[in-house]
TORTORKOL-237344 format. One record per residue: z, x, y of N, C-alpha, C, CB in turn; residue in three letters; chain. Coordinates in steps of 0.2 Angstrom, whole numbers, plus 5000, padded with zeros to 4 digits. Glycine has a CB too. Example, Ala and Ser with C-alpha at 12.3 -4.5 7.8 and 13.67 -1.06 7.14 Angstrom:
<titis>
<titi n_z="5039" n_x="5066" n_y="4972" ca_z="5039" ca_x="5062" ca_y="4978" c_z="5039" c_x="5066" c_y="4984" cb_z="5045" cb_x="5057" cb_y="4978" r="ala" c="A"/>
<titi n_z="5035" n_x="5064" n_y="4989" ca_z="5036" ca_x="5068" ca_y="4995" c_z="5039" c_x="5064" c_y="5000" cb_z="5029" cb_x="5070" cb_y="4997" r="ser" c="A"/>
</titis>
This chain:
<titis>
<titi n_z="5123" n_x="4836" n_y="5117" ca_z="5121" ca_x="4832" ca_y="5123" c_z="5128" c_x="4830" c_y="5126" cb_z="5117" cb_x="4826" cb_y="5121" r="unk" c="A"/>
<titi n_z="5128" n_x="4831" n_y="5132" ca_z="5135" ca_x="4829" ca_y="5135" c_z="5134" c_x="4821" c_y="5136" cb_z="5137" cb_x="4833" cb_y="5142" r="unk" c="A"/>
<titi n_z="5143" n_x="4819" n_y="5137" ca_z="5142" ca_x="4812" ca_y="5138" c_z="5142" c_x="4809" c_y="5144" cb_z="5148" cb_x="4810" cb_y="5136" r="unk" c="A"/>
<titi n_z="5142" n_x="4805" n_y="5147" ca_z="5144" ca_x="4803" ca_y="5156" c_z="5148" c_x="4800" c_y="5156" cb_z="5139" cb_x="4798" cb_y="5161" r="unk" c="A"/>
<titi n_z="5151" n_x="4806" n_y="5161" ca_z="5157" ca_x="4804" ca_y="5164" c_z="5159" c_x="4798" c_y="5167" cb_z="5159" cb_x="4807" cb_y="5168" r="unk" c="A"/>
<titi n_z="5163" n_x="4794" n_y="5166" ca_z="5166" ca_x="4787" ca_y="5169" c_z="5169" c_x="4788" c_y="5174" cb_z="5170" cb_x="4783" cb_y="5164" r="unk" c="A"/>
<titi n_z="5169" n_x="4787" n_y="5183" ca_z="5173" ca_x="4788" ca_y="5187" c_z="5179" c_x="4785" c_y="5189" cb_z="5170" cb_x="4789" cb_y="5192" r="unk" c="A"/>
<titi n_z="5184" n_x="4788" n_y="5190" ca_z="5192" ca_x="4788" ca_y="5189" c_z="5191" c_x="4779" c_y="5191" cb_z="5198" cb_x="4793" cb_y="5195" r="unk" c="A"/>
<titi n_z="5186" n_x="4777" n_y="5196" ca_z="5189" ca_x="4771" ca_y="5200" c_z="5184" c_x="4765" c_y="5198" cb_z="5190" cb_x="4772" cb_y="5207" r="unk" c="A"/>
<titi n_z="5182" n_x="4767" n_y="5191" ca_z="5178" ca_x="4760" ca_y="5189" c_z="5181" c_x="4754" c_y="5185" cb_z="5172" cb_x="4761" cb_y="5184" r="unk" c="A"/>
<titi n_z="5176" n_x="4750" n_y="5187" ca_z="5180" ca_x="4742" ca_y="5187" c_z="5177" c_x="4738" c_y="5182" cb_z="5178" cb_x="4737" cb_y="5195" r="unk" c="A"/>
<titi n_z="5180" n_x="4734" n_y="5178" ca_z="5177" ca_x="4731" ca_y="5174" c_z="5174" c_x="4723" c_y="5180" cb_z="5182" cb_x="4730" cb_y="5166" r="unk" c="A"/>
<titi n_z="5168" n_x="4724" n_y="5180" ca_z="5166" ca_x="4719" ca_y="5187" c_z="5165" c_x="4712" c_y="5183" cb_z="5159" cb_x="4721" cb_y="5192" r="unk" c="A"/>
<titi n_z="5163" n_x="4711" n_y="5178" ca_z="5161" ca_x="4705" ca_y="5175" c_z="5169" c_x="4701" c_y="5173" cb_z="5156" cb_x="4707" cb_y="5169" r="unk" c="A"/>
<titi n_z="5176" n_x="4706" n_y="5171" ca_z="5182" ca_x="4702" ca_y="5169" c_z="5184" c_x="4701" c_y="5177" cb_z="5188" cb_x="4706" cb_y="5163" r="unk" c="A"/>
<titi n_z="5182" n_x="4707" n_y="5184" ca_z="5186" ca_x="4704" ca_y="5190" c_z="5183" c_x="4699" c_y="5193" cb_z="5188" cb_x="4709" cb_y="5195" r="unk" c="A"/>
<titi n_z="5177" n_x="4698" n_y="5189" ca_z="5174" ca_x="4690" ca_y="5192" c_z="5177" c_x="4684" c_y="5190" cb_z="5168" cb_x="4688" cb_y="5191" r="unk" c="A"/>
<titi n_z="5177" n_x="4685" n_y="5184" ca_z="5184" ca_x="4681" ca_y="5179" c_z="5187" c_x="4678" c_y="5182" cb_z="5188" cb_x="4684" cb_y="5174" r="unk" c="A"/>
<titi n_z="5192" n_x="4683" n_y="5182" ca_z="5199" ca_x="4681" ca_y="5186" c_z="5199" c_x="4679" c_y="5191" cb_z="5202" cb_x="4685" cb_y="5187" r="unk" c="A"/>
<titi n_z="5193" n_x="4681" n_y="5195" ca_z="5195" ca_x="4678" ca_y="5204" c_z="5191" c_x="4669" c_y="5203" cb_z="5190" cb_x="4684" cb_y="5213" r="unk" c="A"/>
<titi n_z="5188" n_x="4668" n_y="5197" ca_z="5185" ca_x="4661" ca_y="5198" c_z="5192" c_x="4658" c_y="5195" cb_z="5176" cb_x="4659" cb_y="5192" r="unk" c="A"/>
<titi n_z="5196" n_x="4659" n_y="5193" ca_z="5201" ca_x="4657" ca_y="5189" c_z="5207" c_x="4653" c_y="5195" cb_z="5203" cb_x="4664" cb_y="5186" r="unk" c="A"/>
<titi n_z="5209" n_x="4660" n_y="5198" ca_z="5212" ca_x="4660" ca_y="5203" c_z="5207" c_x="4656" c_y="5208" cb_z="5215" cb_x="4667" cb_y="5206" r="unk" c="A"/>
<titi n_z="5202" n_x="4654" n_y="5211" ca_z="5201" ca_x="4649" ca_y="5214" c_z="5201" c_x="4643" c_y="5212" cb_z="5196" cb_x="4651" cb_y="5217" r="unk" c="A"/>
<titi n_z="5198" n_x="4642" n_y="5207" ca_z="5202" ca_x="4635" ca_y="5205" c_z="5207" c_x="4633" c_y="5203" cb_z="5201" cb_x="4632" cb_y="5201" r="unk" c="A"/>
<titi n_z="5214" n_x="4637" n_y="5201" ca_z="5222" ca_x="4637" ca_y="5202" c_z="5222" c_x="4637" c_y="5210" cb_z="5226" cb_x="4646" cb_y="5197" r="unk" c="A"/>
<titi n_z="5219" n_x="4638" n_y="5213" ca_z="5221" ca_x="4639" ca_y="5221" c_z="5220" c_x="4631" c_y="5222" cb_z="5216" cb_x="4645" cb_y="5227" r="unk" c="A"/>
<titi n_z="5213" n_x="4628" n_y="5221" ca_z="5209" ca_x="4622" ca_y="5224" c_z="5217" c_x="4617" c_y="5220" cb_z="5199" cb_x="4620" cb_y="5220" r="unk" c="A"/>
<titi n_z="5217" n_x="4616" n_y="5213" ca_z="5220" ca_x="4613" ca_y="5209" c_z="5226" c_x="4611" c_y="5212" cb_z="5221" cb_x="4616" cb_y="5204" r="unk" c="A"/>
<titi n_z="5229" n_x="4616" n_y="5216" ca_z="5236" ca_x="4618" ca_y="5219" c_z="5237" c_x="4614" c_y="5224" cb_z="5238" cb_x="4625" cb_y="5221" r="unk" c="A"/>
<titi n_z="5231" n_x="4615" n_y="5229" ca_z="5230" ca_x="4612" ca_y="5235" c_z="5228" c_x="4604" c_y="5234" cb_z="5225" cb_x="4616" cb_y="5239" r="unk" c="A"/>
<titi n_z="5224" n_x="4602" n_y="5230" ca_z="5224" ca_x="4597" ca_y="5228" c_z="5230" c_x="4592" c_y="5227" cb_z="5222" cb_x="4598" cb_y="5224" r="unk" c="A"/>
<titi n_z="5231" n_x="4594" n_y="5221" ca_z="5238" ca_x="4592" ca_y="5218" c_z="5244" c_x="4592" c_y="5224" cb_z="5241" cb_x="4598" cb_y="5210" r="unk" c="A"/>
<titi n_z="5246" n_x="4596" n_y="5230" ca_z="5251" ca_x="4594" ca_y="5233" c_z="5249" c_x="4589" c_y="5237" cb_z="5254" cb_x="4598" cb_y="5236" r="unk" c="A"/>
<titi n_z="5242" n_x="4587" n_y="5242" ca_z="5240" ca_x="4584" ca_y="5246" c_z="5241" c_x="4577" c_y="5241" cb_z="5232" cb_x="4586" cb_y="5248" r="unk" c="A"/>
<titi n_z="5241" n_x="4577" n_y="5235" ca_z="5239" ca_x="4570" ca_y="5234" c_z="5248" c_x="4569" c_y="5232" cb_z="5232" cb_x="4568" cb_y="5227" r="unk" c="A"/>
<titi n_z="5250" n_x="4574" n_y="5230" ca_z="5259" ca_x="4573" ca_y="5229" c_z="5262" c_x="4569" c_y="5236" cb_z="5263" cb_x="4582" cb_y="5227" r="unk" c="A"/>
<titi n_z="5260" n_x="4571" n_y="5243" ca_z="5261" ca_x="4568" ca_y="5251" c_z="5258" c_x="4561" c_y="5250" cb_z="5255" cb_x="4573" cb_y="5258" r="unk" c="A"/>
<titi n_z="5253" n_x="4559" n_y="5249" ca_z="5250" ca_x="4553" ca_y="5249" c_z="5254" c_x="4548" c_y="5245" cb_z="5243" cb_x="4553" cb_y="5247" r="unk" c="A"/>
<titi n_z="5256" n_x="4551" n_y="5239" ca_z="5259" ca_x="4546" ca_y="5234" c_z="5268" c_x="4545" c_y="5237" cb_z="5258" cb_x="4550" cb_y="5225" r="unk" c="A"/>
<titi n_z="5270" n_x="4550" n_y="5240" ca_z="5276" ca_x="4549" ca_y="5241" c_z="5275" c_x="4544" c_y="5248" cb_z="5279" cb_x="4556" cb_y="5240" r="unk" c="A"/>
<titi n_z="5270" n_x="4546" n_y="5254" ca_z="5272" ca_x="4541" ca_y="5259" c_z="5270" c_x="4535" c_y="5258" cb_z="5271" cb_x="4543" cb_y="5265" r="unk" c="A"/>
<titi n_z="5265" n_x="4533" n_y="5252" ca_z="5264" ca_x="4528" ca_y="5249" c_z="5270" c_x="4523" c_y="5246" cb_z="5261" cb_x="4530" cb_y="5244" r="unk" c="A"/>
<titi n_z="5275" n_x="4529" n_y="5242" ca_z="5278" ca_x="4524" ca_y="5238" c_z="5285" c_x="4523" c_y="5244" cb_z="5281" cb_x="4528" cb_y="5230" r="unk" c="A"/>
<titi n_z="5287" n_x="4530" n_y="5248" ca_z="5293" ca_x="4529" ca_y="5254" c_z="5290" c_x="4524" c_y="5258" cb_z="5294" cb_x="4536" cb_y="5259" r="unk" c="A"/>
<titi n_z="5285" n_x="4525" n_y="5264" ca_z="5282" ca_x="4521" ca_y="5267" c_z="5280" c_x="4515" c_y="5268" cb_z="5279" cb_x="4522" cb_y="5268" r="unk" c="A"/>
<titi n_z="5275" n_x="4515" n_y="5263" ca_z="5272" ca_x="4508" ca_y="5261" c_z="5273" c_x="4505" c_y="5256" cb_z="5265" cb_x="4508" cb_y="5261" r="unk" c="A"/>
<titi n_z="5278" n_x="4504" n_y="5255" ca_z="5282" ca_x="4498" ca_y="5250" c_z="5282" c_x="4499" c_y="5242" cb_z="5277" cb_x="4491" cb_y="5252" r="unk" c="A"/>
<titi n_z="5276" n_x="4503" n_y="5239" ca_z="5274" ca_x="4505" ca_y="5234" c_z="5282" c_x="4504" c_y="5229" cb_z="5271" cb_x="4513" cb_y="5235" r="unk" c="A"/>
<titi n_z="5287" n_x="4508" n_y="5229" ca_z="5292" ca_x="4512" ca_y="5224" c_z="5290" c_x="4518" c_y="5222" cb_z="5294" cb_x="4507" cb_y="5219" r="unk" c="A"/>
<titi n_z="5296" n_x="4519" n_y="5218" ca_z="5294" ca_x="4523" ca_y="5213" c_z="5287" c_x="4523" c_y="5207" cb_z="5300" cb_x="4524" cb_y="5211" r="unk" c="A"/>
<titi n_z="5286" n_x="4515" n_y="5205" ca_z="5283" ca_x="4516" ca_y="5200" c_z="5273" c_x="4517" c_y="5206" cb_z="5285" cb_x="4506" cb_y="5193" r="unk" c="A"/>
<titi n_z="5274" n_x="4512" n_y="5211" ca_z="5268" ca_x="4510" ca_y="5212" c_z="5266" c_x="4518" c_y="5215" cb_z="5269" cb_x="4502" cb_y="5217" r="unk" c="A"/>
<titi n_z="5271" n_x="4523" n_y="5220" ca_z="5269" ca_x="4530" ca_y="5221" c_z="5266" c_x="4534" c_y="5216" cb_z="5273" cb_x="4534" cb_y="5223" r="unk" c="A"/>
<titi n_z="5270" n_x="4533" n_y="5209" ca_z="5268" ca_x="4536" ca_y="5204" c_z="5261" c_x="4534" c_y="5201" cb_z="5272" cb_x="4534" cb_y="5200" r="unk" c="A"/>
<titi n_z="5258" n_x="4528" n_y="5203" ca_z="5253" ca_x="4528" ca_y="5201" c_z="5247" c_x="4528" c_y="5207" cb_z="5254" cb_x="4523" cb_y="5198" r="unk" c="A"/>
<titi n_z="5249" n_x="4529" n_y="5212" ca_z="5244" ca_x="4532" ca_y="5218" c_z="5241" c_x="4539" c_y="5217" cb_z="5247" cb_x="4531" cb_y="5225" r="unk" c="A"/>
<titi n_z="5248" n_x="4542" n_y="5214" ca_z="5249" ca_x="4550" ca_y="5214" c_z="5243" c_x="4552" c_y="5206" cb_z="5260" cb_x="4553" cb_y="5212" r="unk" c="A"/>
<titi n_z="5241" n_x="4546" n_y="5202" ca_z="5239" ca_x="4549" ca_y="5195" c_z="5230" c_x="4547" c_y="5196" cb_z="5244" cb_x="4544" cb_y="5187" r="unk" c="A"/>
<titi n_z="5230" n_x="4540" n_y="5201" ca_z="5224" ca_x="4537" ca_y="5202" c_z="5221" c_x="4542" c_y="5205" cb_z="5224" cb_x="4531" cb_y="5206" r="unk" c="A"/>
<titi n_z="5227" n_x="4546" n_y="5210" ca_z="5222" ca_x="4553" ca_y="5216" c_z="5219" c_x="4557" c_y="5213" cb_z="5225" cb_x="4558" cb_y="5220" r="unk" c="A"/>
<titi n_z="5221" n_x="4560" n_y="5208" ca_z="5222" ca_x="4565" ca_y="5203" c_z="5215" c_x="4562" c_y="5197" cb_z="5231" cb_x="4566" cb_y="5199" r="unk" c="A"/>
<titi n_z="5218" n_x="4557" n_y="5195" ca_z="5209" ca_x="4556" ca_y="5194" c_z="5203" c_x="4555" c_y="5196" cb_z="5208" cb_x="4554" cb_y="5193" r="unk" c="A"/>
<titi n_z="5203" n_x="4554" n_y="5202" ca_z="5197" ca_x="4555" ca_y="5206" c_z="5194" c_x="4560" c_y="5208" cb_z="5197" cb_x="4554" cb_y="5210" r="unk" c="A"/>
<titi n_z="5201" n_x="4566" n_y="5210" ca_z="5200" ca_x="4573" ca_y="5212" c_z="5194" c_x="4575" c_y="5205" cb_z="5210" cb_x="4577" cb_y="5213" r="unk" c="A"/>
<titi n_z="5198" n_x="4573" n_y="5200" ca_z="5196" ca_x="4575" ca_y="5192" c_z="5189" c_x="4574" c_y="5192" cb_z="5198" cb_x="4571" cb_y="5187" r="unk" c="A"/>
<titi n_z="5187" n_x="4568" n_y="5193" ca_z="5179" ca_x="4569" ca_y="5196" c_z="5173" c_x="4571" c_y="5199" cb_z="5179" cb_x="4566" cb_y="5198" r="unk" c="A"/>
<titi n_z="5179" n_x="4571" n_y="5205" ca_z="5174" ca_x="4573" ca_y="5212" c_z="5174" c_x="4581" c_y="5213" cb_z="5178" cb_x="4568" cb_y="5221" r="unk" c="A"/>
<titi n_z="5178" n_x="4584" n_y="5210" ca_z="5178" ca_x="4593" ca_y="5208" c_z="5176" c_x="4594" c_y="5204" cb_z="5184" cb_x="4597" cb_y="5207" r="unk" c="A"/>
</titis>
């Protein structure tokens, strides 16, 4: 009994799903994480905050994000 052939250009489709759920939440994560890196810094530059009080705008964002994603 012959075997079946596998064609040159098959995909393993269940690891390339993997990977692209992966890379979209490394993408969201990314976008996330700088938006709120902007907020905390014209927090702490702008609005009076400092360095400690931006730092902690930047950790409160991030935990929210953590939530609400």
């Amino acid at each position: 009994m012959a075997k079946k052939a596998t064609p040159k250009n098959a995909m393993d489709y269940p690891e390339h799903e993997k990977t692209y759920e992966l890379f979209l939440k490394f993408s969201i994560w990314t976008t996330v994480s700088c938006v709120a890196l902007l907020i905390a810094m014209a927090a702490g530059f702008f609005g009076g905050f400092g360095l400690i009080g931006g730092t902690l705008v930047f950790i409160v964002l991030m935990a929210i994000c953590h939530f609400v994603i």
